[in-house]
C-alpha positions in Angstrom: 235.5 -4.0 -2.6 235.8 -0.6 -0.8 233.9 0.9 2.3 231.8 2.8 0.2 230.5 0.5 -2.7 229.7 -2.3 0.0 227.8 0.5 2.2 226.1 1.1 -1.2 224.5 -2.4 -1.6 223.7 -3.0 1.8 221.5 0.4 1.6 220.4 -1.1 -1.7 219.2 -4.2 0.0 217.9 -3.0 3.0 215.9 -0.3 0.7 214.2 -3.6 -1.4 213.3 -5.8 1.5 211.1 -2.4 2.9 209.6 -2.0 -0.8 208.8 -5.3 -1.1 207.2 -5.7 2.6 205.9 -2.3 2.7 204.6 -1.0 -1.3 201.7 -3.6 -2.1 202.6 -2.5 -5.9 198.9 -2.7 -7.0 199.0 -0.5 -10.0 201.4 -3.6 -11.6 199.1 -6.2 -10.8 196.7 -5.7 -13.9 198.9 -5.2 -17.2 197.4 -2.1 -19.1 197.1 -3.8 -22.3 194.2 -5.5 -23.1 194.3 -8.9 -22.8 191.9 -12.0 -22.3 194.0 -14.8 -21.2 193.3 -18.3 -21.1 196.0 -19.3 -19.2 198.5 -17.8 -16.5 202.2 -18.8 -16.3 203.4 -18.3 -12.7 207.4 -17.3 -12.3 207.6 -17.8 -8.2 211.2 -17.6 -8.3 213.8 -15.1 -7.8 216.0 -13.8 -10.3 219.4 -15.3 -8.9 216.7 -18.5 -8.1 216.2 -19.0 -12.3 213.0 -17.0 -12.3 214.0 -15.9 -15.8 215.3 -19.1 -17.3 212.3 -20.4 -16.2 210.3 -18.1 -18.2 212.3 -18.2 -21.0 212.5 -22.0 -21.4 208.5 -22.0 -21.9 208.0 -18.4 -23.4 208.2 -19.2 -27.5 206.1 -22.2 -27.3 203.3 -20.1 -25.2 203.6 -17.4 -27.9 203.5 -19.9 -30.7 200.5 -21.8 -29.6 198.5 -18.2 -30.4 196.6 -18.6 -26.9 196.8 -15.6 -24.6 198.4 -15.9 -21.4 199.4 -13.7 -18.9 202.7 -14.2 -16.9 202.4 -13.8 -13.5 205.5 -12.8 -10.9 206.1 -12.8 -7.4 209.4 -10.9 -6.9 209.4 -7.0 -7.6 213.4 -7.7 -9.4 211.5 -10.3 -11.6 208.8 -8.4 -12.5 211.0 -5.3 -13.7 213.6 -8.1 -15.3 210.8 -9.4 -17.5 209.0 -6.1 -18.4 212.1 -4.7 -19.6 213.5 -7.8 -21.7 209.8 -9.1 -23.0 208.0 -5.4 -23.1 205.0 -6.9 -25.3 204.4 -9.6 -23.2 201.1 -9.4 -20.8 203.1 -9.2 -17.0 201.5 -8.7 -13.6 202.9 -8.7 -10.0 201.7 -10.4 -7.3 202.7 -9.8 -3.7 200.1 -10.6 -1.7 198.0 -14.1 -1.6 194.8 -12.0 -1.5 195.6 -10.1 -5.0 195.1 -13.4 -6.3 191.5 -12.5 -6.7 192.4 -9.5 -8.2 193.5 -10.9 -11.4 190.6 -13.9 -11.3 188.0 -11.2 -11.0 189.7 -9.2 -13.8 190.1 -12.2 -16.2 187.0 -14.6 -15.7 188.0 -16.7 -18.5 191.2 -18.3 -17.4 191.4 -21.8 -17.5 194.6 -23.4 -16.3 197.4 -21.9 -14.1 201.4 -23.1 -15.4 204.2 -24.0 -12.8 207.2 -24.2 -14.7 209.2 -24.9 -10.9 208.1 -26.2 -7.4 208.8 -22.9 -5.6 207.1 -22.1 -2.3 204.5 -19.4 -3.5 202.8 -21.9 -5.9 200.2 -22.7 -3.0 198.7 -19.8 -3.0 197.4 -20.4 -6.9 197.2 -23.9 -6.1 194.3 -23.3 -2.9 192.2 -21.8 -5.7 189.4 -23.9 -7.4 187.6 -24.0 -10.9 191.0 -23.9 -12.3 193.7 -26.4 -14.1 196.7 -26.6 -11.9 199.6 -28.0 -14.5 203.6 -28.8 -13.4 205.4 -27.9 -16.8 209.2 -27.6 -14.7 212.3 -26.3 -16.9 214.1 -29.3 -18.1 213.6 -32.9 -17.7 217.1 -34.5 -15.8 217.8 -37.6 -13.0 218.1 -35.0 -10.4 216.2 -35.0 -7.2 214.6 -32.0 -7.8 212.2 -34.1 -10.7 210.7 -36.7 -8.6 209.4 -35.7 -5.3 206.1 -35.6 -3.5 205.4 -31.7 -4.5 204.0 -33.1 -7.6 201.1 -35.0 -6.0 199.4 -31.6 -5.8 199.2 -30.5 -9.9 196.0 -31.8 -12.2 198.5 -32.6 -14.2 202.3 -33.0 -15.1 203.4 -32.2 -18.6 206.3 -34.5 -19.7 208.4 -34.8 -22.4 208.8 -38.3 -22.8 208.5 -41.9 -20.5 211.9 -41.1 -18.9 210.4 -38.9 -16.5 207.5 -41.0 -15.9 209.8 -44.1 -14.9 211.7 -41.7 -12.7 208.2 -42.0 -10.4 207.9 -45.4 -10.9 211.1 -46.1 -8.8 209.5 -43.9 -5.9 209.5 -44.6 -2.1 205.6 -43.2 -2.1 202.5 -43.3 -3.6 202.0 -42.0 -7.0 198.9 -43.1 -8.7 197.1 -39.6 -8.5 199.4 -38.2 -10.3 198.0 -37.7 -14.2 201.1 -37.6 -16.6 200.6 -36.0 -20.2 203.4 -36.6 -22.6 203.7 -33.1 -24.6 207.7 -33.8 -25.9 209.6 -30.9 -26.6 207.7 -27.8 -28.5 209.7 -25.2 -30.7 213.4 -27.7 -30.5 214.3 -29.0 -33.8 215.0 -32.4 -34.2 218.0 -33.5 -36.1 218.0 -36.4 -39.1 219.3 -39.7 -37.6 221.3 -40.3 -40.7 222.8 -36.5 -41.3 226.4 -36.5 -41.6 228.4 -35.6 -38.8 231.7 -34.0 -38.4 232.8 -32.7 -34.4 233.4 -29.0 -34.8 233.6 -27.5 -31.2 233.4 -29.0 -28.2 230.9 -27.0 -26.1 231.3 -27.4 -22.1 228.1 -26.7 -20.2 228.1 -27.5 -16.5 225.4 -27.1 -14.2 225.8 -25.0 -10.7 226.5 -26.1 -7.6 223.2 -27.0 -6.1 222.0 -26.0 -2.2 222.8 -29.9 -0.4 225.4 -32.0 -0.8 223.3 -34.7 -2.3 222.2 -32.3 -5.5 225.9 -31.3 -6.0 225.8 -32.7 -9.4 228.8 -30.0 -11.2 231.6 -30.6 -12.8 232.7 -26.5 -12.0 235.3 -27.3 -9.6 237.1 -28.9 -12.2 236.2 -26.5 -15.0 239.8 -24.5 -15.2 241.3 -28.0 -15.5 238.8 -29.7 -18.0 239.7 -26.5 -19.9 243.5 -27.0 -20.1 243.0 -30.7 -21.0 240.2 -29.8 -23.7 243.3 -28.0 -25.2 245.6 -30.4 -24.8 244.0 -33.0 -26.5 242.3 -31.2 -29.6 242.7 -27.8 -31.1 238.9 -27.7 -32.3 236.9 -24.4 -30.6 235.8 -24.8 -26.7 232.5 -23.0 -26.3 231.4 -22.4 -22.5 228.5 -21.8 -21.3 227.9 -21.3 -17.3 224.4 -22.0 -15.5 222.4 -18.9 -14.3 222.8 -19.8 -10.9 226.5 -21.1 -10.5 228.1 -19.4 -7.3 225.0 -19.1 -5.6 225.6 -21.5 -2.5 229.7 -21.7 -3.3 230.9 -17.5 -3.7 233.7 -18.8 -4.8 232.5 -20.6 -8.1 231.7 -17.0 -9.5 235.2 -16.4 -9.8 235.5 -19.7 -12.0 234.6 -17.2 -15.5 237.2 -14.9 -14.9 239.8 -17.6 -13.5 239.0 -19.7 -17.2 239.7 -15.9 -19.2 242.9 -16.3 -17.2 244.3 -19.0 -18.5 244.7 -17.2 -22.0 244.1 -20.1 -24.0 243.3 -20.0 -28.0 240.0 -20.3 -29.3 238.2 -20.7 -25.8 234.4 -18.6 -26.3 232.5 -18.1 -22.6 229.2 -17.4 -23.5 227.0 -15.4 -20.5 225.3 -17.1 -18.6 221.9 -16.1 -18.7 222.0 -16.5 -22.6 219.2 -19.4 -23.6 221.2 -23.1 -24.1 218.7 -23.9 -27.1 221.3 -21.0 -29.2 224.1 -23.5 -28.3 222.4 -27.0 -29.7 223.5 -27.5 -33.4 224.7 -30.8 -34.9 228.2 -31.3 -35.5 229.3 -30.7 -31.9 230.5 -32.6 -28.3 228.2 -31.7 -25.5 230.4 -32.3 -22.2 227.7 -32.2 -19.6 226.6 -32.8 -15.4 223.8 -34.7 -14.6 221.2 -32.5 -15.3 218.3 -31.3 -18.4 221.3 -30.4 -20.5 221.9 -34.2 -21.5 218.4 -34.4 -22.7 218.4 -31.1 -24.2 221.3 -32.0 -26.4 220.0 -35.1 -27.4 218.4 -33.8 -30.5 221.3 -32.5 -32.1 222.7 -36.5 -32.3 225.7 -34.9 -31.2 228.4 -37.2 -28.7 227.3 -35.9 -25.2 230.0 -36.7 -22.3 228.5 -36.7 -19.0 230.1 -35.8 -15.3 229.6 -38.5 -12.8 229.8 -36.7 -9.5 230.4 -38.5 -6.2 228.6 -40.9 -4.6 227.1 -38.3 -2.1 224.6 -37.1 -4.5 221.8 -38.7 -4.7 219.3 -39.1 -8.4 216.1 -40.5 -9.6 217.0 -42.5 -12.4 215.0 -43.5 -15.1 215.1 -46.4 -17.1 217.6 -45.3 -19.2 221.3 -44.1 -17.2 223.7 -41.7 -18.6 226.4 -44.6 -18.7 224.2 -46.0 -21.7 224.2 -43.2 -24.4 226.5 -40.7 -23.3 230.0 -41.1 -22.2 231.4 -40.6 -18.9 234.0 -39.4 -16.4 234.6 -38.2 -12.9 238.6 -36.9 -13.5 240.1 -35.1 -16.7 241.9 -38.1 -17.5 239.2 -40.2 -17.8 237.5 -37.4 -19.7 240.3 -37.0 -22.3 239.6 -40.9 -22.7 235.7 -39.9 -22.8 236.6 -37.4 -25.9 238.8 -39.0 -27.8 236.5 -41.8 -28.1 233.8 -39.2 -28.8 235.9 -37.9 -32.0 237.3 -40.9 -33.6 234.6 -43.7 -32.5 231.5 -42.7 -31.5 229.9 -46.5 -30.9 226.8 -45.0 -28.9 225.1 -42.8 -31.2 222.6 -45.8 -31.9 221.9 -45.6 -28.0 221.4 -41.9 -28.2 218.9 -42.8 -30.9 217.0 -44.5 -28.8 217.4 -41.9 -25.9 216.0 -39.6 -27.1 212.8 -40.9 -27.9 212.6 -41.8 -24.5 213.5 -39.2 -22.8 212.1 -36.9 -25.4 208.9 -38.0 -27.2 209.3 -37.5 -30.7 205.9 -38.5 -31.9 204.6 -36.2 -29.6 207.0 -33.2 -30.4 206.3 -33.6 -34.1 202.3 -33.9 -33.8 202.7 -30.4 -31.8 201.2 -32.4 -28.3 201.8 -29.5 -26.4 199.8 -27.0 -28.3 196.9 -29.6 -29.1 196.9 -29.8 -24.8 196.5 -26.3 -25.2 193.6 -26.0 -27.3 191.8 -28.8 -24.7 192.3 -27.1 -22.0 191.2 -23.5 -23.5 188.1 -25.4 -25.1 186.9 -26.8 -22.0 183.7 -24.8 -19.8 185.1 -21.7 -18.6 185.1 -21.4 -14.6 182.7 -18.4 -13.3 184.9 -17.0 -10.7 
């Protein structure tokens, strides 16, 4: 990098952090379209924190319910990121705690207020009163980060099947208060148990780094190897698909995209990043995955789905149901060309993926549209006078 671009994003930086402190940013606080929302869905993260995957994970369902709802962000980058991709959707910018009132006064009938992650900011929706506070996260895994005390503070937690209750039921701390509602998965498409299946690509989709050592659950300092083994072993397509946030704590793992392009193999596809995983899930595949919501996301496909077991450092919150019992696993490439070869020519655990994913994904509830019908309860119900 030379003298003059690095001068150039420092400035650029340094220019942000005085906008952000310094421009309160009112005239984006109220959208200029009219709107009358019923709910708000509140994006507290940053962009290179997943503030857009988090949006996006939930956005089609929110649309396809037919309430209104008005996403709310807390980061200036976010708010410009989301106004430019999703230009019909209702967007408003929060800076300041005190704004808050702002948008209450505006919009007197809102009834419930979505947190689709446990960021920091959250609290300052969460002191308000008269409304529904409601964790909905973005993706249902065994990771520490989906069992902790933070939820103790939501009216409710939307889940998408027992799994993640369980998770809670292992817990080192009290957690009667918290009211579960099982919604399953709205908008995925559920594949026939009994459709024919035939392994067509092998699609590779580890998750990043994390920020301690005990939520280092990737594979991605193995990924240029797993690659070269992948084509060792079988000449079918190797789709990839990187998380959002990989090389955020580890520089180094951004480098990982560019070093796979490198190795000028046949048929290898890197999808970007920030594309949406649910454009990846299609039957006839193998899912190699990390400990994380990718397993249960590719449960409905019926697909073989290989899983990463990290080291013992990390730390999870399993459910009922381990990885070990309906997907495959490894924690070297040789025991994951062992883990794929079984995939390919004797798949003996797609019963126990059958089973899986009822669990971890309702599918009573996903097919009688829970989610929406939790929707119209909560937009039915007395509306608060703010």
């Amino acid at each position: 990098m030379s003298i003059k671009v690095a001068i150039a994003k420092k400035l650029h930086k340094v220019l942000v952090r005085y906008l952000q402190k310094n421009n309160s940013y009112d005239d984006k606080i109220i959208p200029k379209k009219t709107l009358d929302p019923s709910f708000i869905i509140h994006i507290g993260s940053t962009i290179n924190a997943g503030g857009i995957m988090h949006l996006e994970y939930w956005l089609d369902s929110f649309i396809a319910s037919g309430h209104q709802f008005l996403i709310v962000t807390r980061q200036i980058e976010t708010y410009h990121l989301i106004t430019k991709k999703y230009p019909k959707q209702n967007t408003s910018l929060i800076t300041k705690p005190a704004q808050i009132d702002i948008i209450y006064n505006k919009f007197k009938r809102i009834k419930a207020v979505f947190y689709p992650a446990n960021t920091a900011n959250n609290i300052h929706f969460l002191r308000t009163c008269g409304k529904k506070h409601i964790f909905i996260g973005h993706g249902d895994s065994d990771k520490s980060s989906s069992m902790n005390r933070l939820f103790k503070v939501y009216d409710e937690v939307f889940v998408s099947g027992q799994a993640h209750i369980d998770r809670f039921q292992h817990a080192d701390f009290n957690t009667e208060s918290i009211k579960f509602k099982v919604i399953g998965r709205p908008t995925t498409e559920i594949y026939k148990d009994n459709e024919p299946y035939t392994a067509n690509k092998i699609i590779y989709i580890p998750t990043w780094e994390g920020f301690v050592s005990e939520q280092s659950y990737s594979s991605i300092n193995l990924a240029e190897k797993i690659i070269i083994e992948l084509r060792k072993i079988t000449d079918l397509p190797i789709e990839i698909k990187l998380h959002p946030l990989t090389g955020l704590v580890n520089g180094d793992n951004k480098k990982i995209e560019q070093s796979i392009k490198n190795l000028k193999l046949a048929n290898i596809k890197i999808h970007k990043k920030d594309s949406q995983l649910k454009t990846l899930l299609k039957h006839n595949a193998v899912y190699i995955c990390d400990i994380s919501a990718t397993i249960t996301e590719c449960l409905p496909t019926h697909s073989p789905i290989i899983t990463y077991t990290p080291p013992i450092t990390t730390k999870t919150h399993s459910s009922n149901y381990k990885p070990e019992l309906f997907t495959y696993t490894y924690k070297d490439v040789k025991e994951l060309a062992s883990a794929v070869s079984q995939a390919l020519n004797n798949d003996y655990k797609k019963d126990s993926r059958i089973l899986a994913l009822d669990y971890f994904i309702n599918k009573k509830a996903t097919l009688e549209n829970s989610f929406y019908k939790n929707l119209d309860r909560l937009q039915s119900a007395s509306y608060d006078q703010h």
